[in-house]
VEXDREN-2710 file (C-alpha; in Angstrom, 1 decimal):
% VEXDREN-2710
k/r/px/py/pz
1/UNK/112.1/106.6/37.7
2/UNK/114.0/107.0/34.4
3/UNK/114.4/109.8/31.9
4/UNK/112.4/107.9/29.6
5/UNK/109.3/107.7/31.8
6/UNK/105.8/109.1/31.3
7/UNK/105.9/110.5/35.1
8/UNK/109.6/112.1/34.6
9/UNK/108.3/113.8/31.4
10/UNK/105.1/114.9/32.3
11/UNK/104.9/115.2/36.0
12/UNK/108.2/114.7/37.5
13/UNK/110.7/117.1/35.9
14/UNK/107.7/120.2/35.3
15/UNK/106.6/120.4/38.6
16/UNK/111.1/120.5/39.7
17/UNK/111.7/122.4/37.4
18/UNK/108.8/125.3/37.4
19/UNK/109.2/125.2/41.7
20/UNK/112.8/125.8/40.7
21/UNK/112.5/128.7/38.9
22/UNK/109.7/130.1/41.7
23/UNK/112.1/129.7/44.8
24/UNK/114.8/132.1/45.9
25/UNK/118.3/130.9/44.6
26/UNK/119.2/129.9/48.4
27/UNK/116.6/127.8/48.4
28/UNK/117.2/125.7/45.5
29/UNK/119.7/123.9/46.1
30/UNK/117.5/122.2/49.3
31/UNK/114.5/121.9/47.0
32/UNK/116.9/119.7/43.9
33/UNK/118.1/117.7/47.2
34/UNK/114.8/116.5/48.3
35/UNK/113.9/116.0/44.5
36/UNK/116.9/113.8/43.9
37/UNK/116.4/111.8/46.6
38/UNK/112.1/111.5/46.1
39/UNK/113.6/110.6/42.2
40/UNK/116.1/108.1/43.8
41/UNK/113.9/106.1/46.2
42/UNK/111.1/105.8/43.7
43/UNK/112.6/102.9/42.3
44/UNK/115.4/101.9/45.1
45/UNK/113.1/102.7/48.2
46/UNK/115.0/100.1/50.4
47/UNK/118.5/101.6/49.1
48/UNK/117.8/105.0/49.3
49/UNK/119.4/104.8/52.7
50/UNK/123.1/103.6/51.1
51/UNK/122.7/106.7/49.6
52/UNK/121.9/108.6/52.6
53/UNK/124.9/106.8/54.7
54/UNK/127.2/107.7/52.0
55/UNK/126.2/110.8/51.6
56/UNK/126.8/111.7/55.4
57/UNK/129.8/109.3/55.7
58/UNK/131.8/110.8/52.5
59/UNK/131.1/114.7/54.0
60/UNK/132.1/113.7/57.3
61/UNK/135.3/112.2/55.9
62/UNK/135.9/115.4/54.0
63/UNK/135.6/117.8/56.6
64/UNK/137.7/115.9/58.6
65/UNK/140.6/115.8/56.0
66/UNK/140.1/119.6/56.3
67/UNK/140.2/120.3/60.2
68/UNK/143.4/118.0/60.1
69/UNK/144.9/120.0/57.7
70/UNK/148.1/122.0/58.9
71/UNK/146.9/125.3/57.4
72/UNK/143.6/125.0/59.5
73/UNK/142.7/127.7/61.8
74/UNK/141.8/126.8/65.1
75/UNK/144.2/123.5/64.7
76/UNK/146.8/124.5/67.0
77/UNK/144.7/126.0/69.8
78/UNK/142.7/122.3/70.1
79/UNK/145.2/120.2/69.7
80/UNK/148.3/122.2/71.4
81/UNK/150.1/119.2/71.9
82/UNK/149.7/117.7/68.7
83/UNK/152.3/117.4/66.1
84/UNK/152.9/118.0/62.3
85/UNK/153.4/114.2/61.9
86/UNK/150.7/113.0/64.0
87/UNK/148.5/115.0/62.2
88/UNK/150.0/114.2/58.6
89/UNK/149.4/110.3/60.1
90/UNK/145.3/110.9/61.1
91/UNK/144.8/113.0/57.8
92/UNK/145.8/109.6/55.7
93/UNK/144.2/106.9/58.3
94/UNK/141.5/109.0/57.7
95/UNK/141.5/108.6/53.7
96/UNK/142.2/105.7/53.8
97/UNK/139.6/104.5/56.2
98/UNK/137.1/106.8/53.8
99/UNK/138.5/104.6/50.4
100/UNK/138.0/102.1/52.5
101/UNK/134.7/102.1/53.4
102/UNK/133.7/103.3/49.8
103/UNK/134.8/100.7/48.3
104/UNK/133.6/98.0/50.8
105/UNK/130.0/99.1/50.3
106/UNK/130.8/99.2/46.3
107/UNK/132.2/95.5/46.8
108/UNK/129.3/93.9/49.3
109/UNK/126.6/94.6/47.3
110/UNK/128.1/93.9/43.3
111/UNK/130.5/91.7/43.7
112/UNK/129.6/89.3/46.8
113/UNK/127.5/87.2/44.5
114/UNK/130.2/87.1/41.9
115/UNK/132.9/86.3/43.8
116/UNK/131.3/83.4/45.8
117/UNK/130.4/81.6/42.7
118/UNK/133.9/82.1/41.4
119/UNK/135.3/80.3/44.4
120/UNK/132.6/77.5/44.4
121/UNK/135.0/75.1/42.9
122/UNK/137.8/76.2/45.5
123/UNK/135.1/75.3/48.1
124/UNK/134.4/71.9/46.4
125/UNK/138.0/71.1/46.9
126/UNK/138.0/72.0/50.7
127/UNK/134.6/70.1/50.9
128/UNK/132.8/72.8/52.3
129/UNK/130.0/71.8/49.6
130/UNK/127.8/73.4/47.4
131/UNK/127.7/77.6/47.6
132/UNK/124.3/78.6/45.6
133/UNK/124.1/82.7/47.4
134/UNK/121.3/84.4/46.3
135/UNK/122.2/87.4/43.9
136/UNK/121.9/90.4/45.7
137/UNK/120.2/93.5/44.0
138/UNK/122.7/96.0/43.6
139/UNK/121.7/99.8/44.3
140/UNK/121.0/101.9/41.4
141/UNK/124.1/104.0/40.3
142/UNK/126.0/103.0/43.3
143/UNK/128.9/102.7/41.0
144/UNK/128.8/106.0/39.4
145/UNK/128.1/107.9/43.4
146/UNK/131.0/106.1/45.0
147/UNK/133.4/106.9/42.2
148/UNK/132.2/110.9/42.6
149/UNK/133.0/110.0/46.3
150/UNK/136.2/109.0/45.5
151/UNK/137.3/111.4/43.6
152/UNK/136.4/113.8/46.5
153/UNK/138.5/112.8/49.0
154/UNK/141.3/112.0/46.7
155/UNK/140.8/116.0/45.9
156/UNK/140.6/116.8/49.2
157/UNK/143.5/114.7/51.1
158/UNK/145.8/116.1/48.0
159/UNK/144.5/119.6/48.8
160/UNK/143.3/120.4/45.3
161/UNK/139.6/121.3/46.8
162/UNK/138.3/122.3/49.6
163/UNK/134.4/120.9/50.1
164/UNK/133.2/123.8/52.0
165/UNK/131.1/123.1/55.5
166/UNK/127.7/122.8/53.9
167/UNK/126.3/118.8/54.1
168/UNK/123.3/119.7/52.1
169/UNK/125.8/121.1/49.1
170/UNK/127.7/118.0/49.1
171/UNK/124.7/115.9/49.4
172/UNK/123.5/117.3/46.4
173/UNK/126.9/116.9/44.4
174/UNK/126.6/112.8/45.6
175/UNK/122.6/112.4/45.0
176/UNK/121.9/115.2/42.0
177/UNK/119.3/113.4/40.0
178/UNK/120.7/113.6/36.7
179/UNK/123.5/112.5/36.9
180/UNK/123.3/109.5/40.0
181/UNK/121.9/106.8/38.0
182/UNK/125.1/107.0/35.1
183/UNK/126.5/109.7/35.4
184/UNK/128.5/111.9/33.8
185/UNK/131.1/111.9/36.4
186/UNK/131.4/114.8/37.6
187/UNK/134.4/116.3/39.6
188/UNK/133.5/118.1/42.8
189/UNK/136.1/120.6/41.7
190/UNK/134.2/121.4/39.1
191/UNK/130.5/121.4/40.7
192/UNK/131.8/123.2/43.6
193/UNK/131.3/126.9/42.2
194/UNK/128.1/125.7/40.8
195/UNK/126.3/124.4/43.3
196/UNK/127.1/128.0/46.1
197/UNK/126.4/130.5/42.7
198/UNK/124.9/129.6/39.7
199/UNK/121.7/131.2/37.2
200/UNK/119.1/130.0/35.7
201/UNK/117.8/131.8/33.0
202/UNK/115.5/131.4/30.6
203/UNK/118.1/130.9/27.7
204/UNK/120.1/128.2/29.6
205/UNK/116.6/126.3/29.6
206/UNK/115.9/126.6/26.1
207/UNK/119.3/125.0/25.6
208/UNK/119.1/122.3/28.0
209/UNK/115.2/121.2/26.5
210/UNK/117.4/120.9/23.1
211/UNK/119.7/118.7/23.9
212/UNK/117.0/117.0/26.4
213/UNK/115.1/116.2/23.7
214/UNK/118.2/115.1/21.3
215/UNK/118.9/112.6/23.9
216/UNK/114.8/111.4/24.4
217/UNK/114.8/110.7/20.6
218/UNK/118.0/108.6/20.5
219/UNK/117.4/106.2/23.5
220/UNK/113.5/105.8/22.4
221/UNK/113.2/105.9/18.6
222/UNK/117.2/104.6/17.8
223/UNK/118.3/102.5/20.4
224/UNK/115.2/100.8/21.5
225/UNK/114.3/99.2/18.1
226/UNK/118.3/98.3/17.9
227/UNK/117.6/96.3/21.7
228/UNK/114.6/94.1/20.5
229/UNK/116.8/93.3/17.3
230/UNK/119.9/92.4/19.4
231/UNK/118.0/90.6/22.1
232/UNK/116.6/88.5/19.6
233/UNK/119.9/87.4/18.4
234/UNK/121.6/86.9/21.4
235/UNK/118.7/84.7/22.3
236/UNK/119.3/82.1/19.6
237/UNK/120.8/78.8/19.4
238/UNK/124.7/80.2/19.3
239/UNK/126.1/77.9/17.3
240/UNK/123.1/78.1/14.6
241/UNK/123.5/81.3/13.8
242/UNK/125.1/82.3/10.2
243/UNK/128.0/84.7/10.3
244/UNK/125.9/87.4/8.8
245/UNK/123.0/87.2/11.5
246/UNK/125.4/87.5/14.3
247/UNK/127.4/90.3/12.6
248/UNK/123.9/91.9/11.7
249/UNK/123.1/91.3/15.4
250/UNK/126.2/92.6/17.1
251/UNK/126.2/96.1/15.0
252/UNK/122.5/96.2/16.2
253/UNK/124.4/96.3/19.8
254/UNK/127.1/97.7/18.7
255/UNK/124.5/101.0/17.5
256/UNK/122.2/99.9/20.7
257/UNK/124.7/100.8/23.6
258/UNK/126.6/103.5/22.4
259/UNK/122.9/105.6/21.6
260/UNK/121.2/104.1/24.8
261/UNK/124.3/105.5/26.7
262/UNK/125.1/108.7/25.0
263/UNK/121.1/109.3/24.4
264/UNK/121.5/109.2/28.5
265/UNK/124.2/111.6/28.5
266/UNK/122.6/114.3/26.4
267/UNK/119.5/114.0/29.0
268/UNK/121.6/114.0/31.9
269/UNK/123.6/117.0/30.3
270/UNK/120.3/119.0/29.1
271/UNK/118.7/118.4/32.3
272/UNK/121.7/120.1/34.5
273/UNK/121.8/122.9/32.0
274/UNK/117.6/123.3/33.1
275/UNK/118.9/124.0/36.9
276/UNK/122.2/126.1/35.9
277/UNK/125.1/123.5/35.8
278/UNK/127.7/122.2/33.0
279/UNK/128.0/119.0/33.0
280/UNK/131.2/117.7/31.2
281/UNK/131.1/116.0/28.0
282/UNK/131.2/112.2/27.5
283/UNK/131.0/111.1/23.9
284/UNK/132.7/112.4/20.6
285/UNK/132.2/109.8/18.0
286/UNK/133.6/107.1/19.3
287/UNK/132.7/105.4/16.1
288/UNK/135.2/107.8/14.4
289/UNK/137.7/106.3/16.1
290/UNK/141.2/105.5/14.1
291/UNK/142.8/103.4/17.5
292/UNK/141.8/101.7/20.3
293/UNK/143.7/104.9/22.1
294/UNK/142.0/106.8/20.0
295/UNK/138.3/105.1/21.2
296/UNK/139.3/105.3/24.6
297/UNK/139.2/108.9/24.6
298/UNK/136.3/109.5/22.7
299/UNK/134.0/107.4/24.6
300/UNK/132.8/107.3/28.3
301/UNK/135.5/110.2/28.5
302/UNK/134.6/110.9/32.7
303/UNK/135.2/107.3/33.1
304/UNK/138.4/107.2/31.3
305/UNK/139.6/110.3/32.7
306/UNK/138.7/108.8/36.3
307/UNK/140.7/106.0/35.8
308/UNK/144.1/107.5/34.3
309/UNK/143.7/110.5/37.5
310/UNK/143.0/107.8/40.4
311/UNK/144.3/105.0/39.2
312/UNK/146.9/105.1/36.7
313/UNK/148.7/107.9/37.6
314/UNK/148.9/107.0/41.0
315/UNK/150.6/104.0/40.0
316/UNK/153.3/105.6/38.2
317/UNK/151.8/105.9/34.5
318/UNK/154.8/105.6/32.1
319/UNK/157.3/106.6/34.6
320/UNK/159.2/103.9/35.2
321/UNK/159.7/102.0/31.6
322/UNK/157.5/100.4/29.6
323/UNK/156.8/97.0/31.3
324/UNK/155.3/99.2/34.2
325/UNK/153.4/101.1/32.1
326/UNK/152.1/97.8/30.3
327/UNK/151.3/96.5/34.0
328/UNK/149.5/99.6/34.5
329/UNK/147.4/99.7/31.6
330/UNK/146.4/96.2/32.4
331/UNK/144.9/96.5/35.6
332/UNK/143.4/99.8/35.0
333/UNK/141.5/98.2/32.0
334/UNK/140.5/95.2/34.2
335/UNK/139.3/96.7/36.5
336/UNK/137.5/99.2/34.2
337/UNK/135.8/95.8/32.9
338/UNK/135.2/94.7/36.7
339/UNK/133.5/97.9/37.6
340/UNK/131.0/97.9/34.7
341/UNK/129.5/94.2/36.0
342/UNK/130.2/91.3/38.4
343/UNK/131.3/88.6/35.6
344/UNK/134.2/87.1/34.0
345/UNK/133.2/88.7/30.6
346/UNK/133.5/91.8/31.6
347/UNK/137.0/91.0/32.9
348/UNK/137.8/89.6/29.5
349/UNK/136.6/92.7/27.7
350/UNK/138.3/95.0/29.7
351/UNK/141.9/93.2/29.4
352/UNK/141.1/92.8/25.7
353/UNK/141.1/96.3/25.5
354/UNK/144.1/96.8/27.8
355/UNK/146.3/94.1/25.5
356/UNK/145.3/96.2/22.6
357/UNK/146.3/99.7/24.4
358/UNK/149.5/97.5/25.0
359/UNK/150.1/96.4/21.7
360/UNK/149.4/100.1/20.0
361/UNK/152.5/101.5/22.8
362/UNK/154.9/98.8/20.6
363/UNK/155.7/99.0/17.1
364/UNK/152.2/97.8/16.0
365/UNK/151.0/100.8/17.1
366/UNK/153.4/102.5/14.3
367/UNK/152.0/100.4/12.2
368/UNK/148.3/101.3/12.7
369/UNK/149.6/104.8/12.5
370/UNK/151.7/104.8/9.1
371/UNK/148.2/102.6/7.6
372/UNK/145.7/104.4/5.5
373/UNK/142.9/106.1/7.4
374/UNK/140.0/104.2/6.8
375/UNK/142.1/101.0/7.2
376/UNK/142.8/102.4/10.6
377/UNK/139.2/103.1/11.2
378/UNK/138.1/99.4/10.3
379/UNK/141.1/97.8/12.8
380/UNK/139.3/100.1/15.9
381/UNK/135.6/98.7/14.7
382/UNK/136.8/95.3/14.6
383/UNK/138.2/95.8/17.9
384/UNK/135.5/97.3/19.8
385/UNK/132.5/95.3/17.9
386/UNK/134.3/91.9/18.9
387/UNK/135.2/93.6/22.7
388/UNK/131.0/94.2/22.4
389/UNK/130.8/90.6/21.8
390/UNK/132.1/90.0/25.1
391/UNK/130.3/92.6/27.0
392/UNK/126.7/91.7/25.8
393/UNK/126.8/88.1/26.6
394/UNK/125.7/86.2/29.6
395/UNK/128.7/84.4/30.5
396/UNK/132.3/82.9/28.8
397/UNK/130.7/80.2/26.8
398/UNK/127.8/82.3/25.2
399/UNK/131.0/85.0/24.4
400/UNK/132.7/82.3/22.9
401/UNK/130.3/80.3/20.5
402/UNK/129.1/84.0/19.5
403/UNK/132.1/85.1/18.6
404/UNK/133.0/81.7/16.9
405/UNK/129.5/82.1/14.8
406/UNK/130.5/85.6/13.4
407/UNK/133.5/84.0/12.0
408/UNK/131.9/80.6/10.3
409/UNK/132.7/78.2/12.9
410/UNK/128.8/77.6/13.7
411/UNK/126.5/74.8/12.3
412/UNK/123.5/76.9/10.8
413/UNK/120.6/75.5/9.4
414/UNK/120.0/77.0/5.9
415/UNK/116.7/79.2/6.6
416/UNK/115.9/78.1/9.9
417/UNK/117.8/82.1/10.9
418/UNK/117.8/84.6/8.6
419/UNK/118.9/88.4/8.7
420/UNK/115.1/88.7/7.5
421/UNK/114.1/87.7/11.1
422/UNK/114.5/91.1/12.5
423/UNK/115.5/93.5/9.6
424/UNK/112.2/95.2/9.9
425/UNK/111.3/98.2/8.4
426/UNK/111.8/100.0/12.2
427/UNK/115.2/98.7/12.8
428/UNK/116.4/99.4/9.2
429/UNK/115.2/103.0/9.9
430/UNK/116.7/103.0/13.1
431/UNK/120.2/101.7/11.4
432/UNK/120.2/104.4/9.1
433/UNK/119.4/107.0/11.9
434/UNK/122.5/105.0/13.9
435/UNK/124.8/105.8/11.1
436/UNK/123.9/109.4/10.7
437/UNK/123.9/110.4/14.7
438/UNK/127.1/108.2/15.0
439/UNK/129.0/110.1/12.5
440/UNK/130.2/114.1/12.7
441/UNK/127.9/114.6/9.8
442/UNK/125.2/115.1/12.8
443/UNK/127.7/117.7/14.4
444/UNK/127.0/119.8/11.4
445/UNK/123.6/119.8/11.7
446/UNK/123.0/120.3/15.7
447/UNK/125.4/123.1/15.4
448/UNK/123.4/124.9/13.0
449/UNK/120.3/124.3/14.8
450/UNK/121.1/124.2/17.7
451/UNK/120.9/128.0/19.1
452/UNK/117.2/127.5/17.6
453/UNK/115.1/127.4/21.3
454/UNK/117.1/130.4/22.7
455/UNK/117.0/132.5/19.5
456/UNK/113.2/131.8/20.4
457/UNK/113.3/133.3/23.4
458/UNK/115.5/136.0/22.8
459/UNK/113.2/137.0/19.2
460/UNK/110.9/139.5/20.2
461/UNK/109.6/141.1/17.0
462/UNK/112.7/139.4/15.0
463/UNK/112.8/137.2/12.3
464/UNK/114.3/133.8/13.0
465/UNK/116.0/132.0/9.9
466/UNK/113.5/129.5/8.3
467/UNK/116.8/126.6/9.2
468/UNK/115.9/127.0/12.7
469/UNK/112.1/126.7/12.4
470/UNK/112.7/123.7/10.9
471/UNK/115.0/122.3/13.5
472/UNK/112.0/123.6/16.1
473/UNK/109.7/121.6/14.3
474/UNK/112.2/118.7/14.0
475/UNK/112.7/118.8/17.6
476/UNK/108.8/119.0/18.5
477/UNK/108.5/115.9/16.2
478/UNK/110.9/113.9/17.8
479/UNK/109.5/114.7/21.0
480/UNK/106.1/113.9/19.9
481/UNK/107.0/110.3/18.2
482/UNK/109.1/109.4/21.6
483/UNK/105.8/110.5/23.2
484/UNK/103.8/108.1/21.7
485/UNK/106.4/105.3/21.5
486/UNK/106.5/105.6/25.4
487/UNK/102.7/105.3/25.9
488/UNK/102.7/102.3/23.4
489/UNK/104.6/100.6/25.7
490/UNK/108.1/100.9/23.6
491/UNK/110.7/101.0/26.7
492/UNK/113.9/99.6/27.3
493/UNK/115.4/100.7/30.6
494/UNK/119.1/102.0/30.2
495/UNK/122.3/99.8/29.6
496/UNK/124.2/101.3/32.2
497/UNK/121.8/101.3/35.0
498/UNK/123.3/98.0/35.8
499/UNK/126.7/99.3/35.8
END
């Protein structure tokens, strides 16, 4: 089940929601559990049980770190002859047995597949003979859970959190429903208040509908014209295409992902302020970008912020010179790349980010800095629309010839490919939408409008400026045309559902 559904619209998220608002507050947090998982296991009903396990195997972990700590109660009493090293020993076998395990799981089901066909030609050489695995399905969001997971006992074995006794609180952190399948990534630290005192109101609703609906209307009127567009280019003869149909077919992408994605987010975001939580942010025009740097913390910030607290910091950061921190960067960003799929090109995309993060620490970076803005804005386009390149295609060669074609070295027939193709009138409107939502200029606009739904509420016999009735009626026309788009059959499922 996706956000973009019939059923979630219409049957799933009214009858949550409205049982929600009829149950005592203790209750709710039991009744969103047994909704995430019913919304989890109707499309993963054999892995639905991964997400159990982890579930009971990450709280189990987290308690643990907890008893073993020295400043808990009780400690001394059961374990008289204990001492402070011993148990400073089982609290890290214990974390490090829980990373462990997390990762494992993360590992068996994405990356077997990948990894045995990568060694086929090792095996060739030690005549073991031909490795053809099946590809294994890989769970649902099982990237974005274990990485909450993580980042929970990380917390924990530092002592920054304490995760509380409650399994059913902490199952519902894991498995909450709008945020499993791609998160944001949200930081137990932060969720923890929520989930044992939070309110729903009427207000907070209104809000979250808005930005629901902001969300509905990029991924189904914007980003889904974008993806038949840019599947139909990627589909073609590589090295036939003209350098303006595969530019014209990578900004399609380019426009594609980043609304599918953020389109998401503002669901996932909306949907959490229905039931009472804040969910962090994770866009802010990333196509506003004037560096890589500069992208990297404007887009999938959770992600980003994940990395450089888990992983780059741990290793030092830029404490220890710059060659370090170069090292650093580079395997965080390859391993960003690894995480988001089980192939080579998403290796090469994430090191050709990292090499660029590299280069803007040197004096290019002053360089990018001292050039004129829009100069500066073009360099981080160029940049992220070739890295796009990479991430959209099949494999090393496709990435290759493609990128090769946008450049001139391609053999097109005159006429056999033109731009005409797939400029339709829907995906010229859904460029010019692109532009607009991709830009601040749309920041403008959703903050004026955007108090609208609650001001509804809240009116009584008051007037309500004519500006937000018409962003009412904007919003109840979006919904409507993302309606009918959905019962026409107009669906994509989201990008990062594979991720």
């Amino acid at each position: 089940m996706v956000f973009s559904s019939l059923i979630f619209l219409f049957f799933f998220l009214p009858v949550v929601l409205t049982v929600s608002l009829l149950l005592r507050p203790s209750w709710r947090n039991a009744w969103l559990l047994a909704a995430s998982f019913f919304f989890y296991a109707w499309g993963e009903q054999g892995y639905v049980f991964v997400l159990l396990f982890s579930c009971l195997f990450n709280h189990a972990c987290a308690v643990w770190l907890r008893r073993l700590d020295d400043g808990e109660p009780g400690w001394e009493q059961g374990q008289a002859g204990a001492t402070r090293g011993v148990r400073a020993r089982a609290r890290k076998a214990v974390f490090v047995a829980g990373i462990a395990l997390n990762l494992a799981l993360l590992c068996f089901y994405k990356y077997t597949h990948f990894l045995l066909e990568s060694m086929s030609p090792v095996f060739a050489l030690m005549s073991v003979g031909p490795v053809h695995p099946d590809k294994m399905q890989v769970p649902v969001g099982i990237s974005f859970f274990t990485f909450h997971a993580i980042s929970c006992l990380c917390d924990v074995y530092a002592r920054k959190i304490e995760t509380g006794r409650s399994f059913w609180n902490f199952a519902l952190y894991l498995s909450f429903f709008p945020k499993i399948l791609a998160g944001p990534i949200f930081r137990f630290r932060d969720a923890a208040a929520q989930l044992v005192a939070r309110v729903m109101t009427f207000e907070q609703i209104a809000r979250g509908v808005e930005r629901f609906i902001v969300g509905l209307g990029k991924k189904v009127l914007i980003a889904n014209p974008l993806a038949l567009a840019a599947d139909t280019v990627f589909s073609l003869p590589q090295a036939e295409l003209s350098a303006g149909l595969a530019w014209f077919g990578l900004l399609c992408y380019t426009f594609q992902i980043y609304l599918d994605f953020s389109g998401y987010t503002d669901m996932a975001i909306g949907l959490g302020k229905m039931f009472g939580f804040e969910f962090p942010e994770n866009f802010n025009y990333p196509y506003f970008s004037q560096s890589v740097r500069d992208f990297w913390r404007r887009w999938h910030i959770t992600l980003s912020q994940w990395f450089r607290d888990y992983l780059y910091v741990p290793m030092g950061g830029n404490r220890h010179g710059a060659r370090r921190e170069y090292f650093n960067l580079l395997v965080v960003f390859l391993l960003c790349g690894l995480w988001h799929g089980a192939n080579w090109t998403f290796v090469i995309w994430g090191v050709w980010h990292g090499l660029f993060l590299i280069a803007e620490r040197t004096a290019f970076g002053r360089m990018v800095e001292a050039a004129w803005r829009p100069l500066r804005q073009a360099y981080a386009m160029g940049v992220v629309m070739i890295g796009w390149a990479l991430f959209r295609s099949d494999g090393i060669a496709q990435a290759g010839t493609y990128i090769a074609a946008m450049f001139g070295f391609s053999e097109p027939v005159p006429g056999k490919y033109p731009v005409a193709m797939v400029l339709n009138r829907e995906v010229l409107l859904a460029l010019v939408a692109a532009s607009l939502v991709s830009l601040p200029v749309w920041s403008t606009i959703r903050a004026r409008g955007s108090h609208l739904l609650p001001a509804v509420v809240n009116s009584g016999r008051g007037t309500i400026p004519g500006w937000r009735c018409s962003y009412v009626v904007f919003l109840g026309i979006v919904f409507m045309l993302s309606s009918m788009a959905l019962m026409g059959g107009t669906y994509n499922p989201f990008i990062y559902f594979k991720f």
